[in-house]
C-alpha positions in Angstrom: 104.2 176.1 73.1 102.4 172.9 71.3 103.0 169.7 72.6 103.2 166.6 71.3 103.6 162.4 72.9 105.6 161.4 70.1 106.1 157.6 72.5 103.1 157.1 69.5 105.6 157.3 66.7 108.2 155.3 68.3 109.4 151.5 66.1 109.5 150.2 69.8 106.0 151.5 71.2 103.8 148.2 71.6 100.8 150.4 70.1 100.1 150.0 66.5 100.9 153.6 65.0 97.7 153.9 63.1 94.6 155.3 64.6 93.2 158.2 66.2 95.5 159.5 68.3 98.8 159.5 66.5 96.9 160.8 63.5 94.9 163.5 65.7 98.3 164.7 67.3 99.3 165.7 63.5 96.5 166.6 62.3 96.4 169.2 65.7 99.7 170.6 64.9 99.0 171.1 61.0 95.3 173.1 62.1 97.3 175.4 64.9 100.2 176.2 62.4 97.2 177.1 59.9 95.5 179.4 62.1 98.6 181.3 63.1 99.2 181.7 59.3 99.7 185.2 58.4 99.9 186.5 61.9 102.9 186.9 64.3 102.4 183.8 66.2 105.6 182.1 67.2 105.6 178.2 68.1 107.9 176.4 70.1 106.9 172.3 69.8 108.3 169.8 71.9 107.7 166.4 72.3 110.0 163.2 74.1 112.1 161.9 71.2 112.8 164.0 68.2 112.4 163.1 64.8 115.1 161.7 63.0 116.4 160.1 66.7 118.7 157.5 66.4 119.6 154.2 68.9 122.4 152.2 68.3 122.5 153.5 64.3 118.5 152.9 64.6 115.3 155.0 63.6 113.3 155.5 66.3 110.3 156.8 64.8 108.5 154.7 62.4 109.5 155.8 58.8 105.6 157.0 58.1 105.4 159.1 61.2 108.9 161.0 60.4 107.4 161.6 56.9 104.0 162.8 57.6 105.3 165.2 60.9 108.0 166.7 58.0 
């Protein structure tokens, strides 16, 4: 199972989305998806809100984050 805080990606989070951490998270996820490469690793990832989440016909994530975890 991989993990993620995505409250970093959020348009309402009070932190700025650029940085180490939010950037870090991703570029986690990409190396542990490239080391299972070719093997029979299975992944299940999980974080708090999902990309794509919607509030009152709102993004939640901010629009770079959605693009860059896709």
């Amino acid at each position: 199972m991989l993990v993620l805080n995505s409250m970093y990606y959020l348009i309402d989070n009070d932190e700025s989305p650029e940085g180490d951490v939010p950037q870090g998270q991703l570029s986690w996820l990409k190396s542990q998806l490239q080391l299972a490469k070719g093997t029979a690793t299975k992944f299940i990832i999980t974080y708090h809100v999902y990309e794509g989440a919607r509030y009152k016909f709102n993004d939640m994530w901010i629009s770079s984050m959605t693009s860059e975890y896709i």
